[in-house]
N, C-alpha and C positions, 0 to 999 in steps of 0.2 A: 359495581365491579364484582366478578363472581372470586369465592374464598382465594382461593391460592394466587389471585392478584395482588389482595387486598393484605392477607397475610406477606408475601416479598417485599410490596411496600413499606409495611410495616416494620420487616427485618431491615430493610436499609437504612429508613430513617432509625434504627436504634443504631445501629453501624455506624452510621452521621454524627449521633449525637456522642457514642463511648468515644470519638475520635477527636472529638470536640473537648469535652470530659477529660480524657487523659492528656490533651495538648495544654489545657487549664492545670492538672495537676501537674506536669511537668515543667509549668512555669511556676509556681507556687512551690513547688520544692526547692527548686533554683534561689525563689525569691527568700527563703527564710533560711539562708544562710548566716543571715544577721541576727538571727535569733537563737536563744537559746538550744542546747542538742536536743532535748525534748520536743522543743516543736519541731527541729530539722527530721527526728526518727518521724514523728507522728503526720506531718506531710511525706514522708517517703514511703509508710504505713502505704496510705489514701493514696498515693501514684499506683506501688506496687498493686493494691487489691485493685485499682481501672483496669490496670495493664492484663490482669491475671481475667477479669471478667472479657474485656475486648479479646483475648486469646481463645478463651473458652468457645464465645459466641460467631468468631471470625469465619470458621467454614464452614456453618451453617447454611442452606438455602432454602430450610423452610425448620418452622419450630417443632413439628414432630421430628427431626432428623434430632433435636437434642434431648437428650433424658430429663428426665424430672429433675434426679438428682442433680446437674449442673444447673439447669434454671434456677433449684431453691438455692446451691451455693451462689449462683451470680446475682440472688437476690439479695443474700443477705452479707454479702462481698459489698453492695450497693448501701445497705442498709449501716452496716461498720463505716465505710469510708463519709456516710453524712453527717452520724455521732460524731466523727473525728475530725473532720468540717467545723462542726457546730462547736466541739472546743474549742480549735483553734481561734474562732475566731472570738468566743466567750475571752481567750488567753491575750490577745493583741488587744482588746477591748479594754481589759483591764491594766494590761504592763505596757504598754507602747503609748509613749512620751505623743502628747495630741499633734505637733508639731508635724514629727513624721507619718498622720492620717491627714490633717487637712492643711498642712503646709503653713507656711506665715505670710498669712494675709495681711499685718502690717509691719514690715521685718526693722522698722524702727524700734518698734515695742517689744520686738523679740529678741533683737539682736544688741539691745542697749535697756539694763538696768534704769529703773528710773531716775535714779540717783547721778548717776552716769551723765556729764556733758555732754551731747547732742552738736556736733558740726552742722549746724543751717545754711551755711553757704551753700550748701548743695541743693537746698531749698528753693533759692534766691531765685525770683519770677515767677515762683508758682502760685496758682492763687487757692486762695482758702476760700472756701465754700463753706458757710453756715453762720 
């Protein structure tokens, strides 16, 4: 494919992919509502800087039509919103009760203390394996 093909090409799939990118951060902003304001600013952070870089690069149709200067801000626009990524999720990793990452896979053990009487009637026909 001769250059100016192959360069369009390439402008659209980054197009695809900031669209993609910011539809992710605007679900992750949405979703850490439940978390502290710090991480609500610091995913709103990582939306705004997508939004600001897909704005930048939006009515380009070919990469010399944009300056240097906005490539290295949309690179390092890119570059912040990963660090900030990479916290957040160091942040969930650490404070977020495991429950709400892989759910209660036996909600008997989760949902009742050991100590705790156990209603088995609800059991009754099942069979035990082992």
């Amino acid at each position: 494919l001769p250059t100016p093909q192959v360069e369009a090409r390439t402008l659209a799939m980054l197009h695809g992919l900031l669209h993609q990118l910011q539809a992710a951060c605007s679900h992750l902003a949405a979703g850490a509502r439940a978390f502290p304001s710090s991480v609500q600013e610091t995913a709103g952070h990582v939306r705004h800087g997508v939004e600001g870089v897909q704005a930048s690069l939006a009515s380009a149709r070919s990469f010399q039509e944009l300056p240097g200067l906005v490539l290295a801000q949309s690179r390092d626009a890119v570059a912040r919103a990963q660090l900030s990524l990479e916290g957040l999720l160091e942040h969930v990793g650490q404070h977020t009760p495991l429950p709400w990452l892989v759910g209660p896979f036996a909600p008997a053990l989760v949902e009742y203390p050991e100590d705790a009487p156990v209603d088995m009637s609800k059991w009754e026909g099942c069979v035990t394996v082992g």
